[in-house]
TORLO-586568 format. One record per residue (C-alpha): residue in three letters; z, y, x. Coordinates in steps of 0.1 Angstrom, whole numbers, padded with zeros to 4 digits, always signed. Layout:
BEGIN
ALAZYX/...
//
This chain:
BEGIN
UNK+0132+0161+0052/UNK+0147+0164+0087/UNK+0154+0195+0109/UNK+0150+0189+0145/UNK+0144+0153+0144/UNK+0173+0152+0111/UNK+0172+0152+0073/UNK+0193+0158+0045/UNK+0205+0139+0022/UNK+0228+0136-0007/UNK+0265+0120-0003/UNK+0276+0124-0037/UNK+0258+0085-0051/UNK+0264+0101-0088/UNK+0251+0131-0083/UNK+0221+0112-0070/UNK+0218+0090-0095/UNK+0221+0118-0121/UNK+0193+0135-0105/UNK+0173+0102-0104/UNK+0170+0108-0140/UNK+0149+0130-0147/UNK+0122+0111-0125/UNK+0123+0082-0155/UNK+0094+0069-0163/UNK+0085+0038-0180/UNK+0069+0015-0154/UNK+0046-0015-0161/UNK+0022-0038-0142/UNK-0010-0026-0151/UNK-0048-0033-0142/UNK-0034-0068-0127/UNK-0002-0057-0105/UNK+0023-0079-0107/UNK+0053-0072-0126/UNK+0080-0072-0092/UNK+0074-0072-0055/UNK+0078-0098-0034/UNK+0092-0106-0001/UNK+0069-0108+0025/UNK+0087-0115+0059/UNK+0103-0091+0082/UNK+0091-0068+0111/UNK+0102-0076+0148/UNK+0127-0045+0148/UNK+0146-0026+0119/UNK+0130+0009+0116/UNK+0119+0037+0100/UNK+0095+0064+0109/UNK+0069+0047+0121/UNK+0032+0046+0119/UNK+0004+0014+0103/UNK-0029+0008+0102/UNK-0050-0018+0090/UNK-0081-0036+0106/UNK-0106-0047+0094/UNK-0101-0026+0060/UNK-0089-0031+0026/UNK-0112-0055+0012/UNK-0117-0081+0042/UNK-0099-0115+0039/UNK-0091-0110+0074/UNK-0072-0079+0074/UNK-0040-0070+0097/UNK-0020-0044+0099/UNK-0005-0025+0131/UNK+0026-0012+0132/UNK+0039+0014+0159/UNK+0071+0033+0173/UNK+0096+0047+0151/UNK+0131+0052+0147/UNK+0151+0020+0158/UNK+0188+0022+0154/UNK+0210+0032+0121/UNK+0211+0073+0117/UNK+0246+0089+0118/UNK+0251+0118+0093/UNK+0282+0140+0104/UNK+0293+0166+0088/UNK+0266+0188+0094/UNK+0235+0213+0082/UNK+0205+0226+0095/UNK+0207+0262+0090/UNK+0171+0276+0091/UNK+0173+0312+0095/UNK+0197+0310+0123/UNK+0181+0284+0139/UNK+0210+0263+0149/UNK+0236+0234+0135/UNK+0264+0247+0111/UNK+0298+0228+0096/UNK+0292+0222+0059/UNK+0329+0223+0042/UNK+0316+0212+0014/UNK+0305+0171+0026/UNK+0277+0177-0007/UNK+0254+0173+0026/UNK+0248+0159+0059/UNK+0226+0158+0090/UNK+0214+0129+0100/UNK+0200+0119+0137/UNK+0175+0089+0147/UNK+0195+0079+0181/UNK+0169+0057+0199/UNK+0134+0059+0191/UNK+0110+0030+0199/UNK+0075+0028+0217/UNK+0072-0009+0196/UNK+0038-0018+0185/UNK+0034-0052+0168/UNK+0009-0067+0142/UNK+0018-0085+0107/UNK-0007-0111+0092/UNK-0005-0114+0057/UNK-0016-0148+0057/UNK+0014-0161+0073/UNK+0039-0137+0064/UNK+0046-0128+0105/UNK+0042-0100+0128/UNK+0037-0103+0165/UNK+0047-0083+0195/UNK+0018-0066+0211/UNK+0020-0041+0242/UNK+0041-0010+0238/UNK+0029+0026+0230/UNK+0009+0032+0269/UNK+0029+0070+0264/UNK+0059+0060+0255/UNK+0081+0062+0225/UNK+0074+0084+0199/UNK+0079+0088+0160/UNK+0071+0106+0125/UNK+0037+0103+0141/UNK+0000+0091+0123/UNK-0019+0058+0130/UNK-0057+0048+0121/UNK-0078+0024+0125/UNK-0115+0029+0127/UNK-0142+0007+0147/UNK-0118-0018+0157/UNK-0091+0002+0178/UNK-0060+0017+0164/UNK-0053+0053+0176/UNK-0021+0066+0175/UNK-0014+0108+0176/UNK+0009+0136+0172/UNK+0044+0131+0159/UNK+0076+0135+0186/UNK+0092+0124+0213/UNK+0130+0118+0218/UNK+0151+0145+0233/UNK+0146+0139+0276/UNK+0188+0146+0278/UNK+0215+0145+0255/UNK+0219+0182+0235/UNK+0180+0189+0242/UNK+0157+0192+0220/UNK+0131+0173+0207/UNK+0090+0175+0219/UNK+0060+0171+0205/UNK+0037+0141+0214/UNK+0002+0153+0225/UNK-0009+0120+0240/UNK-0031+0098+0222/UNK-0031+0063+0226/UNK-0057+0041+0220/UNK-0057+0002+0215/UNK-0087-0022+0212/UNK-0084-0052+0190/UNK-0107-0071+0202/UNK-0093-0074+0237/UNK-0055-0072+0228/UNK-0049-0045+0252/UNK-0047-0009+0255/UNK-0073+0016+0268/UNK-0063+0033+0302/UNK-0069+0069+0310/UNK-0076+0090+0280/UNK-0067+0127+0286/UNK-0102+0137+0272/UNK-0081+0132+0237/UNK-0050+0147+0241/UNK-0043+0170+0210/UNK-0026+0202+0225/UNK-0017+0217+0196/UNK-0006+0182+0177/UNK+0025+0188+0151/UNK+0047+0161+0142/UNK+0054+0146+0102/UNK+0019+0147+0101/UNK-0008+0132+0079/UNK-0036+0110+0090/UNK-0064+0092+0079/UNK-0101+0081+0090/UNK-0137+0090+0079/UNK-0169+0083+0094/UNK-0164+0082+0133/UNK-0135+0109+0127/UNK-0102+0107+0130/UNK-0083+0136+0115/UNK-0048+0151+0116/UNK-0034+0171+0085/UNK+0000+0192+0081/UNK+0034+0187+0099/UNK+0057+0207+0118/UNK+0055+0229+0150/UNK+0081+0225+0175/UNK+0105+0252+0159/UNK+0097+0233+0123/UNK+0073+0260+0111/UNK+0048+0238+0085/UNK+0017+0241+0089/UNK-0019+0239+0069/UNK-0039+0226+0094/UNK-0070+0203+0096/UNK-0077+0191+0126/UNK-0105+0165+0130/UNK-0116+0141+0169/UNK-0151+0130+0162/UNK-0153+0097+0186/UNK-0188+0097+0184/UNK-0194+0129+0204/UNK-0205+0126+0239/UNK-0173+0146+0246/UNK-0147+0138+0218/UNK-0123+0165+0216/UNK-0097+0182+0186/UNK-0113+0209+0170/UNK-0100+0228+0135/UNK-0121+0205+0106/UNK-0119+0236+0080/UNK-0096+0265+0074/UNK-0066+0245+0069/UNK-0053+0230+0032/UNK-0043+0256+0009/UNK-0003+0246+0007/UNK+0013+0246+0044/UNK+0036+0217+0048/UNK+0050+0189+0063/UNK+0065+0150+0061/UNK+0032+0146+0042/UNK+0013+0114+0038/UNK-0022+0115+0035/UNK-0051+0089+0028/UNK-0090+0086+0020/UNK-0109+0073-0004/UNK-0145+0074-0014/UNK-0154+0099+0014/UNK-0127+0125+0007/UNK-0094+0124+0018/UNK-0058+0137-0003/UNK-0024+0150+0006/UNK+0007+0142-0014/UNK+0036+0160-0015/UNK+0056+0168+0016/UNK+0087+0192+0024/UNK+0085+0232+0026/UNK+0109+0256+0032/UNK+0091+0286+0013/UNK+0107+0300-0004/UNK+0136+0276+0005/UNK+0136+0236+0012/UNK+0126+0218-0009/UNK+0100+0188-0017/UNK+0065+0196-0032/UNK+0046+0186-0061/UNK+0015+0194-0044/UNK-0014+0172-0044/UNK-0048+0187-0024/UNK-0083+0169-0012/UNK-0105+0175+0013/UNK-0144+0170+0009/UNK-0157+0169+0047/UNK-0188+0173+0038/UNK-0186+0207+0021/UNK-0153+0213+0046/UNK-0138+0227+0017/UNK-0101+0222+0000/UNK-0096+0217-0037/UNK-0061+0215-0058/UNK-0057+0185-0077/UNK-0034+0175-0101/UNK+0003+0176-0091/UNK+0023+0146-0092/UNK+0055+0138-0115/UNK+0079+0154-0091/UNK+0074+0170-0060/UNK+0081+0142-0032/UNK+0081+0142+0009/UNK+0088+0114+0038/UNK+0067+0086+0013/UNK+0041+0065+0022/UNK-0001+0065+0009/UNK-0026+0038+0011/UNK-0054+0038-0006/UNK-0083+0008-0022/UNK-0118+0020-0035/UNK-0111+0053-0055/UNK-0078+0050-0059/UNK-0048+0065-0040/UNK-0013+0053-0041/UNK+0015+0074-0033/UNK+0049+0054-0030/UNK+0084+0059-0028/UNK+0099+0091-0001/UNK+0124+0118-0013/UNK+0127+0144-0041/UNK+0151+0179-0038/UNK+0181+0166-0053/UNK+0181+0189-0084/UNK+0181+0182-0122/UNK+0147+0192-0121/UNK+0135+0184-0086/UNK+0130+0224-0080/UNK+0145+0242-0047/UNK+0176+0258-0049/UNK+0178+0288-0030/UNK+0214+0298-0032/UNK+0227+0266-0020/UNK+0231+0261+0016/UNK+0201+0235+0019/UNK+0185+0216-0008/UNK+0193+0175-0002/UNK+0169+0149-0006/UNK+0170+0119-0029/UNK+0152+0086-0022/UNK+0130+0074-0049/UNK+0117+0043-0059/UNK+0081+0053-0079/UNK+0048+0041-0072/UNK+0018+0062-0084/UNK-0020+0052-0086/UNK-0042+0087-0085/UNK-0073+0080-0100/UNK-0100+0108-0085/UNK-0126+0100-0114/UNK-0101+0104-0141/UNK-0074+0128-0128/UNK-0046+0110-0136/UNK-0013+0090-0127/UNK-0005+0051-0128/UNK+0031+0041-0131/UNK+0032+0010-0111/UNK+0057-0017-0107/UNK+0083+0005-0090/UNK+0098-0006-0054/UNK+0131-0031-0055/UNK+0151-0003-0039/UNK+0147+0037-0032/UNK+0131+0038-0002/UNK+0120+0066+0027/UNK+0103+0069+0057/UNK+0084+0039+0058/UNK+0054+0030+0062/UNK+0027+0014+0036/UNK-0007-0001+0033/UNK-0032-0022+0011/UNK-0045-0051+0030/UNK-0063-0086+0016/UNK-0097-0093+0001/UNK-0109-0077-0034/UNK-0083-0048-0040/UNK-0060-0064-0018/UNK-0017-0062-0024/UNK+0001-0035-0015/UNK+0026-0037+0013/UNK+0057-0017+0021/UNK+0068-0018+0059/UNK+0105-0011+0068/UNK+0121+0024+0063/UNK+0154+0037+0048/UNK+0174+0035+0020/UNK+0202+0056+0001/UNK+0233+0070+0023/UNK+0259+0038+0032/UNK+0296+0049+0041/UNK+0306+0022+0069/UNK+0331-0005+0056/UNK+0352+0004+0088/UNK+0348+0043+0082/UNK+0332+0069+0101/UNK+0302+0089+0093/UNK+0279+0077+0064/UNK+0248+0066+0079/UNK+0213+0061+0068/UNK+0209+0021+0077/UNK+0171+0008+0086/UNK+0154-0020+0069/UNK+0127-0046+0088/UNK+0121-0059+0049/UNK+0082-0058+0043/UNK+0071-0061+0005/UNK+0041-0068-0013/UNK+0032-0059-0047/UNK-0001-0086-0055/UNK-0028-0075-0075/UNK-0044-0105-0093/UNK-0070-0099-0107/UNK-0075-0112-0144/UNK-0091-0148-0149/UNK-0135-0147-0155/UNK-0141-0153-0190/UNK-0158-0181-0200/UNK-0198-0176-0196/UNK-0211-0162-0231/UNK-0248-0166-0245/UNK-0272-0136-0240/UNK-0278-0130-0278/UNK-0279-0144-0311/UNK-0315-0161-0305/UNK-0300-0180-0274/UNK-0269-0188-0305/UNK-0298-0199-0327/UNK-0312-0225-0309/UNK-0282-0236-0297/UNK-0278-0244-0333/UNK-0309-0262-0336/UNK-0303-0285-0305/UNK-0272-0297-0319/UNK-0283-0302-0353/UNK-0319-0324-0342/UNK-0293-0340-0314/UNK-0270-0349-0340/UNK-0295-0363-0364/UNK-0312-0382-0341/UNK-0282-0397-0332/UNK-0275-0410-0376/UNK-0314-0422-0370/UNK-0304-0445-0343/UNK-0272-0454-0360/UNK-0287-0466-0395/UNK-0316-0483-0374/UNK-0290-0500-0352/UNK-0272-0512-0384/UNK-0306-0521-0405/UNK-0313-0540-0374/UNK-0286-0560-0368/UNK-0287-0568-0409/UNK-0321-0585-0404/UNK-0312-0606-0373/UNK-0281-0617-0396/UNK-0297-0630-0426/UNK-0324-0645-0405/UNK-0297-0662-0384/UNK-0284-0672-0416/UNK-0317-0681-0431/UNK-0319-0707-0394/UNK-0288-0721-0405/UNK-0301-0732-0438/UNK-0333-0747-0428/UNK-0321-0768-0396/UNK-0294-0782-0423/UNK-0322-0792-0447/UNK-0341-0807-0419/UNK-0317-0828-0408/UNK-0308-0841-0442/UNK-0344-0851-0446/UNK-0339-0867-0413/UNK-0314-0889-0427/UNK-0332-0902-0462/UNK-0363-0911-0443/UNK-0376-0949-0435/UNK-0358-0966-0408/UNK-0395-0983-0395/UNK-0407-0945-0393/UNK-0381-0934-0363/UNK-0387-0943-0326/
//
């Protein structure tokens, strides 16, 4: 969680450690996960915050993902809090927690192959730079929305991005001139995600950090494609969400609330366009904002982000704030049977980055950058929250084919029979092989003897006879 482009976190590593435990879990590869991630190669720039998107989908060989903006520089954590009712910054006596700032935010837009393990540098954001924003990918362009931009001086005050940018794939460049999408009333920690010809936006923040429920969908396929409200707005209002579809419905994990303080939610809802209508689903393990979703066939996963650093992950309202806690979890939602996975969890506890499945069949699942636990500087200082360009994977391998098996027991029967009439006719040709070669023997034998006899007659008979 962030106020005014900041978050809280914990400086107390014990205390966050302690906290960590009641998150434990016992975690195992399962359905063909491997048992450990992997490295996969680095992005371009260290950052955090950013959005991805993947074309052509989950499932294709030939999928790449697209990463854009975000934060890209080390966040400083003074002595500070956010203190929501007055509005403003405050001096927290007790260092227990700190305010963090992103100091240069990026308009960076590159695309990683998983086939070779490298991103490359594409054209920057058209707009400019912007972050905690959503990216999709739908028909071959990559559409980027919402989220915020950097303050315009030093002291002000961040804005909201209303631009959308657009990029086509096919032609490697960006599409000029499209004010017929801005999204005027766009929030930023958003959710987003893609179905049908729409592209939708979910949750977030206002300018002044009120969280919102809203829905908003852009159906490109209208002959005049604007934002209009998709449904009356998800039942729980709130923001540093992450969102993803599956199967035709969409679902949003978790995210940060300050009602009736801050503190990370549990909340798990889906959205059914059809019917426009909003239904609770089970929550997850612990309430969780600022992680990442992707999702393959019917299954969501929700991965790593932060938990309110309490013994039971719950808000506490008579503390000045209520810190975050990086997590390392990864949980597969199952929509058909209502229940979590624990999945291999990630090396490290990791925030704000970005994730997606990508690859043929149920394709790996890749981790994209992001932050880590608070780091107090070697040469002192603030503590700082220090960005990552490490991408991860986490292969599924699916189990070996088994070996081809018989119908049924008739196909077993005469299986039987083949090899039993196979193997007799091979004794038949055997013993005639061997009763054949006894007969040419003893008549060889029987030669021997008669040319011996004839020759000795040969020998006895009258000289005068011979020639």
């Amino acid at each position: 969680m962030h106020s005014p482009s900041k978050m809280f976190v914990t400086l107390t590593v014990a205390a966050a450690a302690a906290a960590r435990g009641a998150l434990a879990t016992s975690h195992t590869a399962t359905d063909g996960w491997e048992s450990s991630w992997s490295n996969a190669g680095t992005l371009l720039t260290p950052r955090s915050d950013m959005g991805v998107a993947v074309w052509p989908p989950a499932g294709s060989a030939k999928g790449k993902a697209y990463v854009s903006g975000g934060c890209i520089a080390n966040q400083p954590c003074p002595q500070m809090y956010f203190d929501q009712a007055a509005g403003a910054m405050k001096a927290n006596q007790s260092m227990q927690y700190v305010y963090c700032s992103c100091p240069s935010v990026g308009a960076n837009f590159e695309v990683y192959d998983p086939a070779t393990q490298k991103s490359t540098s594409l054209p920057a954001l058209p707009s400019g730079k912007r972050y905690r924003h959503a990216t999709v990918a739908i028909a071959g362009r990559v559409y980027v929305y919402g989220g915020w931009r950097p303050a315009a001086s030093a002291g002000g005050y961040e804005s909201i991005a209303t631009e959308v940018d657009v990029f086509d794939i096919a032609t490697n460049k960006w599409l000029a001139n499209n004010p017929g999408l801005a999204w005027s009333e766009a929030t930023g920690d958003l959710g987003g995600f893609a179905i049908g010809n729409s592209i939708f936006a979910v949750g977030g923040y206002m300018v002044n950090y009120t969280a919102v429920s809203t829905l908003y969908a852009l159906d490109l396929q209208a002959s005049s494609p604007s934002w209009t409200l998709a449904s009356a707005g998800m039942p729980t209002a709130r923001g540093d969400v992450c969102a993803a579809a599956a199967m035709g419905d969409a679902y949003v994990f978790g995210g940060w609330s300050f009602a009736p303080c801050l503190h990370a939610v549990d909340v798990l809802e889906s959205f059914d366009p059809r019917a426009k209508t909003w239904s609770k689903r089970p929550s997850a393990v612990v309430g969780t904002g600022d992680g990442a979703c992707a999702s393959v066939g019917s299954t969501v996963y929700l991965i790593g982000g932060e938990r309110t650093n309490t013994p039971d992950g719950k808000p506490d309202c008579k503390a000045v704030s209520s810190p975050a806690d990086a997590v390392n979890h990864v949980l597969a939602y199952s929509p058909d049977t209502k229940q979590y996975t624990s999945l291999t969890p990630l090396s490290f506890d990791r925030f704000r980055f970005a994730a997606a499945a990508v690859g043929p069949g149920l394709g790996s699942l890749f981790v994209f950058g992001g932050q880590g636990d608070l780091v107090l500087p070697a040469g002192g200082g603030p503590p700082e929250q220090v960005l990552t360009s490490k991408i991860e994977m986490l292969r599924h391998a699916p189990p070996a084919a088994p070996a081809p098996a018989l119908a049924d027991s008739k196909d077993n029967t005469m299986l039987v029979v083949v090899l039993v009439v196979v193997g007799l006719l091979a004794v038949l040709l055997a013993g005639g092989a061997m009763l054949l070669n006894g007969k040419l023997q003893a008549a060889n034998e029987l030669n021997e003897k008669l040319t011996a006899q004839v020759g000795i007659a040969g020998d006895n008979a009258d000289p005068s006879t011979r020639p």
